[in-house]
C-alpha positions in Angstrom: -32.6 106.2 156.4 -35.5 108.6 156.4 -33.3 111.1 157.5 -30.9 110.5 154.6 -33.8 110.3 152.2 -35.2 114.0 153.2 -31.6 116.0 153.8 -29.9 113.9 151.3 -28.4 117.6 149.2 -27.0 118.6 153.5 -24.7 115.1 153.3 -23.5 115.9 149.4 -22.3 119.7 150.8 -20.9 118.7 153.9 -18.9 116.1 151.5 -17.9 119.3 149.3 -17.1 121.4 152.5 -14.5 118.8 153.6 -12.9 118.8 150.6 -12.7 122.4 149.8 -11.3 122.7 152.9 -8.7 119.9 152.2 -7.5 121.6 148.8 -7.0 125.0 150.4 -4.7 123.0 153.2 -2.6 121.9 149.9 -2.8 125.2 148.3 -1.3 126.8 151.5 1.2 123.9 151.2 2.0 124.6 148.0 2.8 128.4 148.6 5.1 127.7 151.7 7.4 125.6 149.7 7.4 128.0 146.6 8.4 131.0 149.5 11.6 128.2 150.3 12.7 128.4 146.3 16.0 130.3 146.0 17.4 131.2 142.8 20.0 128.4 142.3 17.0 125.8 142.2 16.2 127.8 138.9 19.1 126.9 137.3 19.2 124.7 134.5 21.5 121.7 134.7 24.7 122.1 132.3 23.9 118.7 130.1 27.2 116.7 129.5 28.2 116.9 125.8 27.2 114.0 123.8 30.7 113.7 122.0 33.9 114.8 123.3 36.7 115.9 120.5 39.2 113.3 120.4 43.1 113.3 119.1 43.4 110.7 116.0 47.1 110.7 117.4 46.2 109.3 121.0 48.3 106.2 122.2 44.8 105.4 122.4 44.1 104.6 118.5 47.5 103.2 118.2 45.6 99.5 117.3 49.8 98.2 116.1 50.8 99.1 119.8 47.5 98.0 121.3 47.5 94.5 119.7 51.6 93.9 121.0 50.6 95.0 124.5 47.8 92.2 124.7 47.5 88.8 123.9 46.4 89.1 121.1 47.5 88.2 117.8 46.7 89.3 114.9 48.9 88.0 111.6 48.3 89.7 108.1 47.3 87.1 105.4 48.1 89.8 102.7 46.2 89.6 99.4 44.2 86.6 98.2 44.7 87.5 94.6 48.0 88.6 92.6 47.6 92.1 92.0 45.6 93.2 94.8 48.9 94.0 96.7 47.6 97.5 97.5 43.8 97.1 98.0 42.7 94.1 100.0 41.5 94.3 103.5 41.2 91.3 106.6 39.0 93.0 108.2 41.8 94.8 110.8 43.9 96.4 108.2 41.8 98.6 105.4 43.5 100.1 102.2 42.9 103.6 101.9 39.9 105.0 99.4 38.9 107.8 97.2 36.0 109.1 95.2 36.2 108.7 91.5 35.3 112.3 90.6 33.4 111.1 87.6 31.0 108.1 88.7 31.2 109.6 92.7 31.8 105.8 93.9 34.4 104.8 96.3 37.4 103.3 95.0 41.0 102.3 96.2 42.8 105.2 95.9 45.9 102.9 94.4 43.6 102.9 91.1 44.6 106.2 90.8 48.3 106.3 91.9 48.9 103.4 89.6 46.1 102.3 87.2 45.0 105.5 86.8 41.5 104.2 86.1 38.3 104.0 87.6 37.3 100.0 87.8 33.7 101.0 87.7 33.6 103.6 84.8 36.6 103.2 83.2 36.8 106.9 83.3 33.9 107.1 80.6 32.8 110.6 81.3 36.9 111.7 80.7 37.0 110.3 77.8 39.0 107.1 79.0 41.4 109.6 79.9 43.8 109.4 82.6 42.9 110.6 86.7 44.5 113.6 87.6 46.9 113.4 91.0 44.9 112.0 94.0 43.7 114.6 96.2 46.3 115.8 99.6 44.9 113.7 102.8 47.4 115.2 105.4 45.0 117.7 107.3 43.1 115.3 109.3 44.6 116.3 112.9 44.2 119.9 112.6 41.7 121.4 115.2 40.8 124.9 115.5 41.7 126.2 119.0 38.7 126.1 121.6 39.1 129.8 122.6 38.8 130.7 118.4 35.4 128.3 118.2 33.7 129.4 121.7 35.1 133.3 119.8 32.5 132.2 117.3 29.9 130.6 119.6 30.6 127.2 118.3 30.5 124.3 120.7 34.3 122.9 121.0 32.6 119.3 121.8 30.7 119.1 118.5 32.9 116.7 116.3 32.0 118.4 113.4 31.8 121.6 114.3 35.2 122.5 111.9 33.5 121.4 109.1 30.5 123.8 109.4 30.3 126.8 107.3 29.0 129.5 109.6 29.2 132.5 107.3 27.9 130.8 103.9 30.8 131.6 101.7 31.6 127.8 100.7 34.2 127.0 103.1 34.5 125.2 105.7 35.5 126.8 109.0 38.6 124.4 109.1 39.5 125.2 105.5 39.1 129.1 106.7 41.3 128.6 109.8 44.3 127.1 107.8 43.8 129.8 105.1 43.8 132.4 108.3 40.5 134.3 106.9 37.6 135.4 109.1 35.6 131.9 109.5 32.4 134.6 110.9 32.9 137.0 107.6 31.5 135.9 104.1 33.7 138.9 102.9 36.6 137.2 103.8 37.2 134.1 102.8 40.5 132.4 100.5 40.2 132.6 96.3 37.0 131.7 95.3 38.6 129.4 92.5 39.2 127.3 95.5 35.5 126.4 95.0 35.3 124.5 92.0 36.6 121.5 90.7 36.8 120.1 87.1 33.8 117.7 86.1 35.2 117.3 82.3 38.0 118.5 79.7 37.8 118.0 76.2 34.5 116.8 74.5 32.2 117.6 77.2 28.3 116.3 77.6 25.8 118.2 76.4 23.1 119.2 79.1 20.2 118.0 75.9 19.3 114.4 75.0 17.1 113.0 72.9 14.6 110.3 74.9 12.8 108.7 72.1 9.5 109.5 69.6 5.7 109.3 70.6 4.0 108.1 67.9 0.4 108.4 69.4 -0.7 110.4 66.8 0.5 108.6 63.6 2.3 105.9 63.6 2.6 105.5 59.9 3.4 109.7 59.5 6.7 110.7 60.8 5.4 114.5 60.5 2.9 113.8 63.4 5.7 112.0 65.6 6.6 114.0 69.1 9.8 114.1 69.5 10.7 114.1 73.2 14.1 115.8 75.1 15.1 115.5 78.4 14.7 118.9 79.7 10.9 118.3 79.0 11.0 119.8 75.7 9.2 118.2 72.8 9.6 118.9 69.0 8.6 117.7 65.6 10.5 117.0 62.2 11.2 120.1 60.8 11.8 122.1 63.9 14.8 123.5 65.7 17.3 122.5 68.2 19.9 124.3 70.0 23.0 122.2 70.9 26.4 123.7 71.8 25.5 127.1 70.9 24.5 126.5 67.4 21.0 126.1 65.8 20.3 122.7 63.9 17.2 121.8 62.1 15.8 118.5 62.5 16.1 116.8 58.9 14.4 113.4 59.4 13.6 111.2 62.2 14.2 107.0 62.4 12.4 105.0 64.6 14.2 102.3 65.6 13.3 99.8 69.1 16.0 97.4 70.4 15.3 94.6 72.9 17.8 95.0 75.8 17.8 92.2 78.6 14.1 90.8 77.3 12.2 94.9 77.5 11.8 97.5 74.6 14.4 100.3 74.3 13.9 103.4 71.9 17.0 103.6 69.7 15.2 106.2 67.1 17.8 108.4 65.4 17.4 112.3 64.9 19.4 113.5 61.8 20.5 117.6 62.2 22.0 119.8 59.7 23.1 123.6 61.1 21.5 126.1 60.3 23.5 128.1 58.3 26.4 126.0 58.5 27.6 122.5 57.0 28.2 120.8 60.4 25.9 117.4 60.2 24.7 115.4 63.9 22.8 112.3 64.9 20.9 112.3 68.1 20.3 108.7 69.1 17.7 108.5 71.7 19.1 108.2 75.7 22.7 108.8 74.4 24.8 112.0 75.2 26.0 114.1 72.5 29.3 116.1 73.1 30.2 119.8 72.1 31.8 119.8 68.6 34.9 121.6 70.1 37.1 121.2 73.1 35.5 122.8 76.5 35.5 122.5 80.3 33.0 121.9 82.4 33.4 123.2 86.1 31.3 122.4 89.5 31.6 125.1 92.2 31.1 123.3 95.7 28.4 125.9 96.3 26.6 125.5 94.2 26.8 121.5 93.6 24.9 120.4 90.6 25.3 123.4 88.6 28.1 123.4 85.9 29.9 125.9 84.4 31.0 125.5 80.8 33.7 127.3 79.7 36.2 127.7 76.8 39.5 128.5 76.5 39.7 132.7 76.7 36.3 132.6 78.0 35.8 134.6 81.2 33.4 133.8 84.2 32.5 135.1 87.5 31.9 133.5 90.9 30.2 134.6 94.2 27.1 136.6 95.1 26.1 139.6 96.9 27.1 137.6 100.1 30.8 137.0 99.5 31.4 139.2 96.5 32.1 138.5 92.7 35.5 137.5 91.5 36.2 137.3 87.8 38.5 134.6 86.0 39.2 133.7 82.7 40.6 130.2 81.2 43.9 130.4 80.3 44.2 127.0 79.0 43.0 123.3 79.3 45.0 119.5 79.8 43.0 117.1 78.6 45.0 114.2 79.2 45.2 115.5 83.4 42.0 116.8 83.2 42.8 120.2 84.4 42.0 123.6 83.6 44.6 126.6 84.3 43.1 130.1 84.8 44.2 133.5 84.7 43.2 137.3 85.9 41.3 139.4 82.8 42.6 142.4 84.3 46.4 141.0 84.1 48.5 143.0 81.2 49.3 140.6 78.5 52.4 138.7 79.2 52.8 139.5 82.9 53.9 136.2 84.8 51.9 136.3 87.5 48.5 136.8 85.7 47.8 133.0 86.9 48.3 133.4 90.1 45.9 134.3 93.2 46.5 137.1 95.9 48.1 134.6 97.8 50.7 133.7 94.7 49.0 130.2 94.4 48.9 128.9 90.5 45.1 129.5 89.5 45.1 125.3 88.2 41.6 123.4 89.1 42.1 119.7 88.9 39.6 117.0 89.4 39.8 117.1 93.0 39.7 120.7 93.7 41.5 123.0 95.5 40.1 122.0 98.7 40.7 118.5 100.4 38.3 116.1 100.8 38.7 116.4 104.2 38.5 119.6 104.4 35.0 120.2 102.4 32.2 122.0 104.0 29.3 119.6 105.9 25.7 119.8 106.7 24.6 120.1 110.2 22.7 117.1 111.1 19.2 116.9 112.9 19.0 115.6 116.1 17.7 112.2 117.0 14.3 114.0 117.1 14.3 114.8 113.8 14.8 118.8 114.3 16.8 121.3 114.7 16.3 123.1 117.4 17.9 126.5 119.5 21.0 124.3 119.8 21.5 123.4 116.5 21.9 126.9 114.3 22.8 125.8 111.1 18.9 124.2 110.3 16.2 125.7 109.2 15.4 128.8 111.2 18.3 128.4 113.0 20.6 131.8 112.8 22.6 130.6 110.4 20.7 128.7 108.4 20.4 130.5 104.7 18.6 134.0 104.6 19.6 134.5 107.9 21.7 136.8 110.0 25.4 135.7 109.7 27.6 136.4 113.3 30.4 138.2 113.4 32.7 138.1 115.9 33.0 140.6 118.4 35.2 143.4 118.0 35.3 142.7 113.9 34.0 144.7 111.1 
């Protein structure tokens, strides 16, 4: 023990000597099996798709033929109501469904093949009017051709891949590939009138509405009322307003409250003369005021959200420095369908084709739009770990995400 006392720091680097010499046994372990790596070790694994492009006609999804080749039986009970006939559901059989292109719920489309009215609206933002025809549904089962997708480096096992829009001209590839245009060129790409879609005909909304009055600053003094706008704006009596392309003055003001459902509801009333003019309005507070004279409003599916009001003989343009501009000018509306017809500027008056496209199609937008349903472009969707990520180029970052470098496919210009 003495010994261990006095030469305790010999034992602790004899202890460090055996290990050094240890680890440089497992270094020289470690470099003999690195010097037996070859390069097919290096290879990464080919992961198996995670979805596999299935055919809606396969024998497979046939659930009629299915159910007679089992056991099983399965009898319709048909509707539990009268009148139902063409939208009821047990659960195995489904009616087919639409979306109301004024509310944006999902209806039975028989609401609009027979009733011709939305059962949650009533078709309020058309006026009452009337649904255009339902939109075309036959283009479920057409594919794009592996050797045209992997042409565009798209992976063929990505169920949505035909619904992407690689080159960011508003189309889907799908749409592109029925159309025959260049699915990798924003240049080339079908009528861009294929874009939009009507959102009203006839008395259209008015983007301003009146909210209600703050009366913080004197109650009793309707000069010192703010009167508040949607769009942020605020104004006093007195003041001016722009509505429908005309200037009104704000005459008086009355402040009225309501009691809806047991809470407080401004109903205050804004009384407008034009300016100029001997057109009279009332703005009541959280109600929509519509234009004085009959107008469209259009949405272009690239640019959802953002409506285009138009008049009859009014031209427009559509498209950016990405796809090109294309110019179009309303020929004419149908309130009752809901439909607006358009026309070339450049036409000569009276030639017969000035409403139709390059292709020969009638320039008519409809509810619905040109483009199916089925048919409309998609967003690429993160992956379950919340990112994007080298495989996934249509996210942020990714190559084809917007501001980005479009592909082209090799050999095009």
């Amino acid at each position: 023990m003495d010994f261990i006392k006095k030469h305790y720091e010999k034992l602790i680097l004899l202890l460090l000597l055996v290990i050094f010499i240890a680890s440089m046994f497992h270094v020289l372990n470690i470099i003999k099996q690195t010097g037996e790596i070859q390069e097919h070790h290096l290879q990464i694994p080919t992961r198996e798709a995670d979805y596999k492009i299935q055919d809606p006609n396969d024998p497979s999804f046939n659930v009629p033929e299915i159910l007679k080749s089992t056991s099983l039986s399965w009898v319709n009970p048909g509707p539990r109501a009268k009148g139902n006939e063409d939208h009821y559901s047990d659960l195995s059989f489904v009616f087919r469904i639409v979306r109301c292109p004024f509310c944006k719920k999902l209806i039975p489309r028989s609401y609009m093949e027979k009733q011709s009215v939305c059962p949650f609206c009533k078709n309020a933002a058309n006026n009452g009017e009337a649904f255009a025809e339902p939109p075309d549904e036959g283009v479920l089962d057409v594919m794009i051709p592996e050797d045209i997708l992997r042409q565009y480096q798209l992976d063929p096992n990505d169920p949505d891949v035909r619904f992407y829009d690689i080159d960011g001209d508003g189309f889907s590839n799908i749409y592109e590939y029925v159309m025959k245009t260049d699915m990798g060129d924003p240049r080339n790409h079908p009528p861009l009138w294929h874009r939009l879609r009507v959102i009203e005909v006839g008395k259209v909304s008015l983007p301003v509405k009146f909210t209600g009055i703050d009366t913080t600053d004197g109650e009793d003094d309707p000069q010192l009322w703010v009167l508040k706008f949607n769009n942020g704006d605020i104004n006093t009596i007195g003041g001016e307003i722009e509505l429908d392309r005309k200037y009104f003055k704000i005459e008086k003001a009355e402040r009225k409250v309501e009691n809806v459902n047991g809470e407080k509801k401004d109903a205050s009333i804004l009384f407008l003369k034009e300016v100029g003019g001997n057109l009279e309005v009332q703005m009541k507070a959280g109600e929509t005021v519509r234009s004085f004279a009959d107008k469209a409003q259009l949405e272009d599916s690239a640019n959802p959200g953002k409506r285009i009001t138009v008049t009859v003989g009014e031209q427009f343009s559509l498209g950016n420095r990405l796809t090109g501009s294309e110019s179009y000018r309303v020929k004419s509306f149908d309130t009752k369908a809901g439909s607006v017809l358009l026309e070339n500027p450049s036409a000569a008056e009276g030639d017969p084709n000035a409403t139709k496209d390059k292709n020969g199609t009638v320039m008519l937008v409809s509810g619905f739009g040109q483009v199916s349903p089925r048919m409309k472009v998609r967003e690429r969707q993160q992956n379950r770990m919340g990112e994007y990520g080298p495989d996934m180029p249509y996210g942020p970052g990714g190559p084809y995400a917007p501001g980005q470098r479009r592909y082209r496919a090799p050999g095009r210009r």
